[in-house]
C-alpha positions as CSV (number, residue, x, y, z in Angstrom):
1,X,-10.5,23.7,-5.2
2,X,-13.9,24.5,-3.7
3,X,-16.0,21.4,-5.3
4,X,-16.1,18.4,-2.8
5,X,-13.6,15.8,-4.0
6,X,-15.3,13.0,-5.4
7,X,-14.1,9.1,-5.1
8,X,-15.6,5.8,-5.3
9,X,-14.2,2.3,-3.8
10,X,-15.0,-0.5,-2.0
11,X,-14.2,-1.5,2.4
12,X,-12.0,-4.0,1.0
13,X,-9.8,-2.3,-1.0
14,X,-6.8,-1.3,0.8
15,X,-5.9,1.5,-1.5
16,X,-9.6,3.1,-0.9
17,X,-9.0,2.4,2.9
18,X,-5.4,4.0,2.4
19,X,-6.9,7.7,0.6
20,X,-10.4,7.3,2.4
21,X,-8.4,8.2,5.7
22,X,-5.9,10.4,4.0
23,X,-8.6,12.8,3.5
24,X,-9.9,12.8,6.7
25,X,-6.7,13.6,8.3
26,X,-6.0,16.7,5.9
27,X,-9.8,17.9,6.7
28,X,-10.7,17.7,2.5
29,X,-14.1,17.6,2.1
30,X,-15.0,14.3,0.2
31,X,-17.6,11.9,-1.0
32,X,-17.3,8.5,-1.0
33,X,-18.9,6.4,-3.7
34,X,-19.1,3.0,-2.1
35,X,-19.5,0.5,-4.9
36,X,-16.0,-0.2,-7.1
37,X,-16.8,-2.1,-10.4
38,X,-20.8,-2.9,-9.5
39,X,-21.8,0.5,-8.1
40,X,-19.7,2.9,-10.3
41,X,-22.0,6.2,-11.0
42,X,-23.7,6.4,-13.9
43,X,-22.8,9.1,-16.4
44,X,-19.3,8.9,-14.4
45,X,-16.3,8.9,-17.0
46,X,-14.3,5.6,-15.9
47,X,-10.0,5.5,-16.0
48,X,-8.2,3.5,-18.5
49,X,-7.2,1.3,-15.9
50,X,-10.0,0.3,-13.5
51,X,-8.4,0.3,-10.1
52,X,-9.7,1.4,-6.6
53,X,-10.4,3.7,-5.3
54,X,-11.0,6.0,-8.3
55,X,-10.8,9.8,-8.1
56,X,-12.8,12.4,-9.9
57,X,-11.1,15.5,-10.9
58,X,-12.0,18.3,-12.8
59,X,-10.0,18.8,-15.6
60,X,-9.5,22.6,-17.1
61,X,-12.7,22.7,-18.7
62,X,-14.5,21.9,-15.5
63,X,-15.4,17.8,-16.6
64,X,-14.9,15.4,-14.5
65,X,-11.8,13.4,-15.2
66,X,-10.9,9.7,-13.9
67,X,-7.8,9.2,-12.2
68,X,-6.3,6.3,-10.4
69,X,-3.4,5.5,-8.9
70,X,-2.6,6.5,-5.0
71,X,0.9,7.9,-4.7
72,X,0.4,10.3,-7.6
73,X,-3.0,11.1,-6.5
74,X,-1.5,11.9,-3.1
75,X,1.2,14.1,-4.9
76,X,-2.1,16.3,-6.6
77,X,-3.5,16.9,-3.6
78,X,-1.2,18.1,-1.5
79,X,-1.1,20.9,-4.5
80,X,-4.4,21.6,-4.5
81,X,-5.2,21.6,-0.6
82,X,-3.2,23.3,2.0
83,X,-2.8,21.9,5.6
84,X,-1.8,18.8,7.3
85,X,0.6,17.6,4.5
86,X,1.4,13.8,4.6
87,X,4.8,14.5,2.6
88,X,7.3,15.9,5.1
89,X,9.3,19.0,3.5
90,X,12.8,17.7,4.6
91,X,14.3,16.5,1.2
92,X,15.6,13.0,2.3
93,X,13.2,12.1,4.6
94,X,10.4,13.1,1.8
95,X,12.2,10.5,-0.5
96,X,12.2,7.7,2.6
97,X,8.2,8.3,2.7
98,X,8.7,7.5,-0.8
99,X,10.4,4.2,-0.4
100,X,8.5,2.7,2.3
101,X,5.1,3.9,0.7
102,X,6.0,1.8,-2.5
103,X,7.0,-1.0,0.0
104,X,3.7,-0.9,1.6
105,X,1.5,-0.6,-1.9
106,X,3.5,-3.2,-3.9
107,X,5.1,-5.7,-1.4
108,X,2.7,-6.0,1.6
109,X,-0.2,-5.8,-1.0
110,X,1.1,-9.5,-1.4
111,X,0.5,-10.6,2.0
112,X,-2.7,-8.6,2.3
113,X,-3.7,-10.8,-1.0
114,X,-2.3,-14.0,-0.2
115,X,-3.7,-14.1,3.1
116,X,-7.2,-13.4,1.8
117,X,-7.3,-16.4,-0.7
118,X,-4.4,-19.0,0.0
119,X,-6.4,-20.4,2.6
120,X,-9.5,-21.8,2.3
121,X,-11.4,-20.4,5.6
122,X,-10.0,-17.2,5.0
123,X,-11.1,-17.5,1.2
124,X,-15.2,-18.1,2.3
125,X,-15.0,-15.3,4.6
126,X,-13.9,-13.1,2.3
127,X,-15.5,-13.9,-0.9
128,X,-19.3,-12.9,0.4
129,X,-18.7,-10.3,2.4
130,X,-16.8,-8.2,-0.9
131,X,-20.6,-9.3,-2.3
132,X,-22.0,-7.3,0.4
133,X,-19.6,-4.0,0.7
134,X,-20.4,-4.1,-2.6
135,X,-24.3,-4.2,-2.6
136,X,-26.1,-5.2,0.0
137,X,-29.2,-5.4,-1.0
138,X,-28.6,-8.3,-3.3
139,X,-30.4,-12.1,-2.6
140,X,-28.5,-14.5,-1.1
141,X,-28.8,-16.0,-3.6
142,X,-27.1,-13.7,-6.1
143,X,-24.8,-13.6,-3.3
144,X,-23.4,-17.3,-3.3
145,X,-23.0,-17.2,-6.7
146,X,-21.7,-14.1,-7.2
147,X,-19.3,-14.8,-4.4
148,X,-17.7,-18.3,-5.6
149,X,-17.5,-16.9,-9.2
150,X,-15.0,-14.3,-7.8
151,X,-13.5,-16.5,-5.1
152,X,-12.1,-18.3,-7.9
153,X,-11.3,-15.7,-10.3
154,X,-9.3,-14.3,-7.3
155,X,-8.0,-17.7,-6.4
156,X,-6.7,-18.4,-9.8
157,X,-5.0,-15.0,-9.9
158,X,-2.9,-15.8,-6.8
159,X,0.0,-16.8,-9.0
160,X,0.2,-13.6,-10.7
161,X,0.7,-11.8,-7.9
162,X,3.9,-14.0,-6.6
163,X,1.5,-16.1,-3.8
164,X,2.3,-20.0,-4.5
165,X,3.6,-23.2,-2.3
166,X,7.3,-21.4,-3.4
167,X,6.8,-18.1,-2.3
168,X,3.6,-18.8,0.6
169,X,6.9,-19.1,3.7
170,X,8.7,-16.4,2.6
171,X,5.3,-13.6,2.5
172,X,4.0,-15.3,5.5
173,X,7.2,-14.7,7.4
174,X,7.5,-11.1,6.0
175,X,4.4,-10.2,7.8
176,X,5.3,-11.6,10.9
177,X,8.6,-9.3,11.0
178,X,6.7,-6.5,9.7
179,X,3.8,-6.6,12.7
180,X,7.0,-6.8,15.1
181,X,8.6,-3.9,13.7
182,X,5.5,-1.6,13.4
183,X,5.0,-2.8,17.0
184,X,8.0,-1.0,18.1
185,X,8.0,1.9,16.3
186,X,4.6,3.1,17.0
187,X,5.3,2.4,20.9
188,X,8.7,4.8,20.0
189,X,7.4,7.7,17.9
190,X,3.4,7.0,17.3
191,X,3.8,7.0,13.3
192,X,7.0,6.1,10.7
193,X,8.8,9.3,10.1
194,X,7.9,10.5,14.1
195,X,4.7,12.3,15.5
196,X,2.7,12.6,12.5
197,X,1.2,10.6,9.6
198,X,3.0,10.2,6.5
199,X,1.9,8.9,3.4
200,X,3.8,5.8,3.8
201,X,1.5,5.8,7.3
202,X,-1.7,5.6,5.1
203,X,0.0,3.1,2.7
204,X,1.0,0.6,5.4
205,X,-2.6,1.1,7.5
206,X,-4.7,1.0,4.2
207,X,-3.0,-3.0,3.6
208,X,-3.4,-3.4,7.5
209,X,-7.2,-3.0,7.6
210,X,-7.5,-5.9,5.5
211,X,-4.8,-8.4,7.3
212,X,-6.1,-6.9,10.5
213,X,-9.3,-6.7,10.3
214,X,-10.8,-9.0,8.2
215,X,-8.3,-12.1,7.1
216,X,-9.3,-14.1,9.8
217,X,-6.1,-16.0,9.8
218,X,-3.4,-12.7,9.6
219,X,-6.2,-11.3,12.3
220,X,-5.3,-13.9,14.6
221,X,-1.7,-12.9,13.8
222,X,-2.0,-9.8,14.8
223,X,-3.7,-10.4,17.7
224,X,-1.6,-12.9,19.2
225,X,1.4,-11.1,18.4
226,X,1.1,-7.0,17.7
227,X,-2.5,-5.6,19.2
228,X,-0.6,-2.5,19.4
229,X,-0.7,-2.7,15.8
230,X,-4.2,-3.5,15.8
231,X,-5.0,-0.6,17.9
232,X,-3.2,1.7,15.3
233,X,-4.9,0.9,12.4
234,X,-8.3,1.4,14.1
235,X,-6.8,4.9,15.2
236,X,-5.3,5.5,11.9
237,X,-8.7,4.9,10.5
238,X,-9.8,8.8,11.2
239,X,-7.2,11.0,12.3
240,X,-9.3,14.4,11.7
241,X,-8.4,15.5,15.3
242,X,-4.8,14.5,15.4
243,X,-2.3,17.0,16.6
244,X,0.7,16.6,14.8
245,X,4.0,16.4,16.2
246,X,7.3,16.4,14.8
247,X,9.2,14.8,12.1
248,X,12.1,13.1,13.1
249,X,15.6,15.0,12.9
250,X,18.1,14.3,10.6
251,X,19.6,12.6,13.5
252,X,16.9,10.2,14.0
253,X,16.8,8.5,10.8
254,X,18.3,5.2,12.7
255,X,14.8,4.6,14.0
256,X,14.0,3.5,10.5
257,X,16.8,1.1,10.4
258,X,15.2,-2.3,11.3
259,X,11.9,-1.7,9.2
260,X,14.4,-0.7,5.8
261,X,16.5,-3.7,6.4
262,X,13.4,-5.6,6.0
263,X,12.6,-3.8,2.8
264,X,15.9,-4.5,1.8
265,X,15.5,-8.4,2.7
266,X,12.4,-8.6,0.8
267,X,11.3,-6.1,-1.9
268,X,14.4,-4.9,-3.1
269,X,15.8,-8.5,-4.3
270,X,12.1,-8.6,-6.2
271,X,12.1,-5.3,-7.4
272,X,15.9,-6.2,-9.3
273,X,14.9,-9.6,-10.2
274,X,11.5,-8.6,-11.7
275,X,12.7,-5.1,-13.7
276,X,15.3,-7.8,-15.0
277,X,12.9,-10.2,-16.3
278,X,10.7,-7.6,-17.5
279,X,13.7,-6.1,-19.7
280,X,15.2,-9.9,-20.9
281,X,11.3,-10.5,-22.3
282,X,11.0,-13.2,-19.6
283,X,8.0,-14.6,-18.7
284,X,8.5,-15.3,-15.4
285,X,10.6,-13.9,-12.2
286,X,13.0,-16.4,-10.8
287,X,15.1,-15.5,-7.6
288,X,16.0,-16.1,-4.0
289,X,14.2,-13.3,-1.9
290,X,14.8,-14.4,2.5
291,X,17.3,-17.4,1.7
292,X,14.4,-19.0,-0.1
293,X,13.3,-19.7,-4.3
294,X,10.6,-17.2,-5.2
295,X,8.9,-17.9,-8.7
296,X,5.9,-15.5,-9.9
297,X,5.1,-13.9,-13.5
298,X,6.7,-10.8,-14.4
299,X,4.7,-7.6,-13.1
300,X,5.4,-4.7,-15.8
301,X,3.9,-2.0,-13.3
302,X,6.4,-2.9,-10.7
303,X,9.3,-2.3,-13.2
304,X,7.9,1.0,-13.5
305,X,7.9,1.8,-9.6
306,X,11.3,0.8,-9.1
307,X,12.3,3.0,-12.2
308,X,10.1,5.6,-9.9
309,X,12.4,5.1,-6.6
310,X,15.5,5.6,-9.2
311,X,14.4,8.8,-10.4
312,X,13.7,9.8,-6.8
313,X,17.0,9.2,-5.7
314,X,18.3,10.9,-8.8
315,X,16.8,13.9,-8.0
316,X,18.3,14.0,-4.5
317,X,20.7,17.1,-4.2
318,X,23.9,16.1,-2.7
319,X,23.4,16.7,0.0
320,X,20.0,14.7,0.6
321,X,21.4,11.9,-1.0
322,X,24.5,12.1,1.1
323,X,21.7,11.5,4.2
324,X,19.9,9.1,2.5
325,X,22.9,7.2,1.4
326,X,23.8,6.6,5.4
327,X,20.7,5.2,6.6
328,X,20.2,3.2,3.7
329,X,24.2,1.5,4.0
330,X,23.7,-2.0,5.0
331,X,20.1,-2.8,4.7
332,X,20.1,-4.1,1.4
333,X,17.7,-0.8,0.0
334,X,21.0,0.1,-1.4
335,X,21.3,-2.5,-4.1
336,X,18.1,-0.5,-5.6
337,X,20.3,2.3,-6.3
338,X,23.8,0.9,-6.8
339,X,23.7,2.0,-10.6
340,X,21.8,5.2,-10.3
């Protein structure tokens, strides 16, 4: 591909923020459309499903196509570009990226969302300045209202994504692991899978700009707890002049321990409970995820990504899924795959 890569999105989308600095790592030339939903280009085809950030492809005939979605998206390019992969070539540890990039997109997307509107300070910072990434040169105005007509869309919508007085501990509790984990493997090895970004990397940082940069109440989190962490993600923000290092060895793989046993406490349990109540018919999720209830509406996509991990695992050759099988033992991921 020759064409610069076209994509629009918005600051604070952390799936824009996740590809936005995917690019700039693997050097493709790109422009980026800031707008989402208000500022979309005119004459622009738009995706079945509009999501951020949205790519523009050209298709075999040379039109553009719209394409969403960020680990698939990731997938294309590294087909079309050459250079600085993000998806390490080492079979198992290529299906580990896997797991802990759908951990990052579909779990801590919950904290990054309930963190944003659950509380009402954070809520008020947010809502206005979405108004203005989005377009700045509006009135103020147009800006209140805009801005408390989609604070309580989004509000409203926190049920649907598994944030309520049931589940509020558990997420809240998550993050705090999860900033003490990233804490210590970045001091260890500088990214996840070793010396160089992975796309779980961009997955995990593109959540993190919003609960560390923005979400005044994970910010203070983070700072009082992890600024290593905080000092990652504004690294991780352009890594165009990174020199890569190494990915870890097949002996290694116990440096991943700790942060799998917390994907195992947390997102495996929802991922079982949820493709359960998706194939009953039922309306609504109901399970015990961290020794606590956790209540939320079924979430058909999320079905589909754990039948994603189980085809993953299924295409593992022996001996890859031998590996994987080892570091998995114990930390509850395994329970994902027990019927595979």
């Amino acid at each position: 591909m020759t064409d610069r890569l076209e994509l629009m999105g918005a600051p604070g989308s952390p799936y824009t923020r996740k590809m936005l600095a995917l690019l700039r790592y693997r050097h493709i030339p790109h422009n980026m459309i800031w707008g989402g939903a208000m500022g979309a280009p005119e004459g622009y085809p738009k995706p079945k499903v509009p999501l951020l950030p949205t790519f523009y492809f050209r298709d075999s005939g040379g039109d553009l196509e719209a394409v969403v979605d960020s680990t698939p998206i990731i997938r294309r390019l590294e087909k079309c570009y050459a250079g600085r992969s993000v998806i390490p070539e080492n079979e198992a540890l290529c299906f580990l990226d896997l797991l802990v990039e759908d951990y990052a997109d579909e779990w801590v997307t919950k904290a990054m969302f309930h963190f944003r509107w659950a509380f009402q300070a954070d809520a008020d910072h947010a809502a206005p300045l979405l108004i203005h990434w989005a377009n700045p040169n509006l009135s103020q105005e147009q800006v209140v209202g805009m801005a408390a007509q989609f604070s309580k869309r989004q509000i409203d919508r926190l049920y649907v994504v598994g944030s309520n007085e049931i589940t509020a501990k558990t997420i809240e509790n998550s993050y705090v692991r999860l900033l003490d984990l990233l804490d210590c493997l970045i001091q260890q090895q500088g990214f996840i899978l070793g010396g160089r970004p992975s796309a779980c990397d961009f997955a995990l940082y593109g959540q993190l700009t919003q609960l560390t940069q923005v979400e005044p109440t994970s910010m203070a989190l983070t700072r009082r707890l992890a600024p290593r962490v905080r000092g990652w993600v504004d690294r991780m923000d352009d890594l165009s002049g990174h020199q890569d290092g190494d990915w870890l060895a097949d002996d290694q793989y116990g440096a991943l321990a700790e942060l799998l046993t917390e994907i195992g406490r947390v997102y495996a349990p929802f991922l079982i409970a949820n493709a359960a109540a998706v194939a009953s018919g039922a309306s609504d999720v109901n399970t015990e995820i961290d020794g606590r209830k956790w209540q939320q509406p079924v979430f058909a996509y999320q079905a589909k990504c754990l039948v994603a991990l189980r085809n993953g695992y299924q295409a593992l050759s022996d001996e890859a899924r031998t590996k994987v099988d080892a570091v998995l033992a114990g930390t509850g991921c395994e329970t994902m795959f027990a019927d595979s």
